[in-house]
GUDO-365347 format. One line per field, with one value per residue (C-alpha): x, y, z; residue number from 1. Coordinates in Angstrom, 2 decimals. Example, Ala and Ser with C-alpha at 12.3 -4.5 7.8 and 13.67 -1.06 7.14 Angstrom:
BEGIN
east = [12.30  13.67]
north = [-4.50  -1.06]
up = [7.80  7.14]
kelo = [1  2]
//
This chain:
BEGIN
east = [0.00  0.73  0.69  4.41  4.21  2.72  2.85  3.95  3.45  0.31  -1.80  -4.93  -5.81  -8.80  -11.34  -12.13  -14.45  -16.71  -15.00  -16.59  -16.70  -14.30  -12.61  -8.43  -7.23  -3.37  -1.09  0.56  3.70  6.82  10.33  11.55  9.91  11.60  9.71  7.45  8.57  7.48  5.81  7.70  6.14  4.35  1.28  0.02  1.52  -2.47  -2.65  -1.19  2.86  2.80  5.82  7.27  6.52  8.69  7.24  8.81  8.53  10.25  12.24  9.59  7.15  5.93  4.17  2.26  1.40  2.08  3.84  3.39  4.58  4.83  8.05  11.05  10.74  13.03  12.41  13.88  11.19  10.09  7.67  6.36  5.26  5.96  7.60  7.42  8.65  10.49  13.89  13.66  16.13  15.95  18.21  20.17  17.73  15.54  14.18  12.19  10.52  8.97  9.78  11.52  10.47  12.28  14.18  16.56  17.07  19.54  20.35  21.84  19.30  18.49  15.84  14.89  13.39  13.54  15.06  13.81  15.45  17.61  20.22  20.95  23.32  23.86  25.88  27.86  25.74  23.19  22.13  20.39  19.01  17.63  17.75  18.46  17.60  19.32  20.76  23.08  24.44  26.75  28.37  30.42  33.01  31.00  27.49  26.57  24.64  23.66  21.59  21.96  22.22  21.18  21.70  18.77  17.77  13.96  14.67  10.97  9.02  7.99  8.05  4.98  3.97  3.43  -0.39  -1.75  -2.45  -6.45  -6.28  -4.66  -6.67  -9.77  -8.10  -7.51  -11.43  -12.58]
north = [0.00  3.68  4.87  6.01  7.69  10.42  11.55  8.73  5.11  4.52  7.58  6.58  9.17  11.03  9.64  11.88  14.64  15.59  18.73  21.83  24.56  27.26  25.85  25.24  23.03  23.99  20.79  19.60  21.20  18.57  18.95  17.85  20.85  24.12  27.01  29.04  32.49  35.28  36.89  39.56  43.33  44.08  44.08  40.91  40.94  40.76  36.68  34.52  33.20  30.03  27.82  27.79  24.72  23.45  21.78  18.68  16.18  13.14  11.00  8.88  11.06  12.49  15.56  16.83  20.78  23.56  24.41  27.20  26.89  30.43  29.38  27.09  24.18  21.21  19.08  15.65  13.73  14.29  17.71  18.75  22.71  25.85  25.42  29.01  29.35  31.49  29.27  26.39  23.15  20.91  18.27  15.36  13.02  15.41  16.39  19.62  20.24  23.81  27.52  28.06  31.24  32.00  34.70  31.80  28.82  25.79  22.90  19.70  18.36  18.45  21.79  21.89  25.52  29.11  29.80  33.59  34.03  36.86  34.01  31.02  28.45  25.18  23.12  20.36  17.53  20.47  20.73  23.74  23.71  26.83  30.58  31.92  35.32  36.23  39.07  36.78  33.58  30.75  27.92  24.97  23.45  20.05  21.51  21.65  24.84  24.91  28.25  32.13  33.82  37.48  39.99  42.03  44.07  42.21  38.76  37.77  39.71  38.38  40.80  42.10  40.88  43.78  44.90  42.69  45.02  44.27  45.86  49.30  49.71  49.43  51.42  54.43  54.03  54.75]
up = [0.00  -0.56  3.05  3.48  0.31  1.92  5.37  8.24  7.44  10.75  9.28  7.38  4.82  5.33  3.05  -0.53  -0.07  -3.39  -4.91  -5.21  -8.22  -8.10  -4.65  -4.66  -2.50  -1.44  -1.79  1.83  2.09  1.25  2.70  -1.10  -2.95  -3.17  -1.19  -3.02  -4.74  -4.07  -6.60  -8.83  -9.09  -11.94  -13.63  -12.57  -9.19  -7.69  -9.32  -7.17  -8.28  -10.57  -10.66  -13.53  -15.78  -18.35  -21.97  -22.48  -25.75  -25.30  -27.97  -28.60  -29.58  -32.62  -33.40  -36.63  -35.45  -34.29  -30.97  -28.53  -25.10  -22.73  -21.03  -21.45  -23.95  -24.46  -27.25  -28.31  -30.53  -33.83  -35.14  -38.03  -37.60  -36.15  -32.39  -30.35  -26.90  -24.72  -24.81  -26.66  -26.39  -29.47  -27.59  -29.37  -31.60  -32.28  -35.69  -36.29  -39.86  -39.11  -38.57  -34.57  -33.36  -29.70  -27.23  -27.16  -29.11  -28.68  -31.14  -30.71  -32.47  -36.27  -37.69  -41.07  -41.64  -40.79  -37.46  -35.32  -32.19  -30.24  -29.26  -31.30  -30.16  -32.51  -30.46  -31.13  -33.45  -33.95  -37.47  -39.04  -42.67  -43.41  -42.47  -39.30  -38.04  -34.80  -32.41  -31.77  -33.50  -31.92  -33.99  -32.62  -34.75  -34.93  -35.71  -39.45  -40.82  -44.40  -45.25  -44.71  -41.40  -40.93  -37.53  -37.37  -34.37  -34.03  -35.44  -33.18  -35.59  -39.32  -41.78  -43.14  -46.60  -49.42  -49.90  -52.75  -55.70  -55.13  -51.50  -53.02  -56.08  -53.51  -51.42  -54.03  -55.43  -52.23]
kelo = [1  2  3  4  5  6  7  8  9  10  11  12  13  14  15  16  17  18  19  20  21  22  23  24  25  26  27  28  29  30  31  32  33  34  35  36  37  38  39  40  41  42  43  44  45  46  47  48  49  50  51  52  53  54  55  56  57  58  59  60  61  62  63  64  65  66  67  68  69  70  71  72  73  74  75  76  77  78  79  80  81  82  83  84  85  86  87  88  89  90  91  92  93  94  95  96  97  98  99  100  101  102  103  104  105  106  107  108  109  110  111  112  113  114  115  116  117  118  119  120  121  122  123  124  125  126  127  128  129  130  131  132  133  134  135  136  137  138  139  140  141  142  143  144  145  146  147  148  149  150  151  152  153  154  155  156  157  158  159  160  161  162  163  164  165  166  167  168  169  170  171  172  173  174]
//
């Protein structure tokens, strides 16, 4: 049984009470988790401080679609899309087919497509095939780029395609 999972060995958990909407329940504090942060000033400094989580795909798994996570992403299976994230690891195995669009990006791995980031850092047994727009742009002697690298001040923002010709002749009728 369970029982010295949690808590000491002769306790008997309570039993399960029926939840209720819109009720948290605070988790029992553990001597193996870190203690909470306190939460930084700002704008959202009224909403209580949320750990913060990591987005993990593992080598054995494949993905057809696109990718967003909001913080740190490490990725070592197999994707087919558009991967966004605040600082992305594409770790050793893995194969991305697909635009990267991140502050900070890290291959070890294999990316076939257009890479956005401030930092870029292909590492050793990182391939890149494609275009990479950066702030800043790392190459080890063992990593393999094939394609064109620019420096541009805002490598996070896509250019915006030219007005189709229908859109400004409308435009001048009216």
């Amino acid at each position: 049984m369970l029982s010295n999972f949690k808590g000491k060995p002769d306790q008997v958990p309570p039993p399960p009470t029926p939840a209720k909407p819109n009720v948290t329940v605070a988790p029992s504090p553990s001597s193996s988790s870190p203690p909470p942060r306190p939460a930084e000033p700002g704008p959202s400094s009224s909403a209580p401080a949320r750990p913060e989580a990591i987005c993990s795909i593992g080598s054995g798994t494949s993905i057809v679609g696109n990718i967003t996570c909001d913080g740190p992403a490490q990725f070592f299976g197999h994707i087919e899309g558009e991967v966004r994230g605040s600082d992305l690891l594409i770790g050793e195995g893995a194969d991305v087919v697909g635009n990267v669009i991140a502050q900070e990006v890290t291959v070890r791995g294999r990316v076939k497509g257009t890479i956005r980031a401030v930092r870029v850092k292909l590492q050793s047994g990182g391939a890149v095939e494609g275009d990479i727009f950066h702030r800043s742009l790392s190459i080890e002697d063992t990593a393999l780029f094939e394609g064109s690298s620019r420096r541009v001040e805002n490598p996070i923002e896509t250019p915006k395609p030219a007005p189709r010709p229908q859109l400004a002749a409308a435009e001048s009728v009216a």
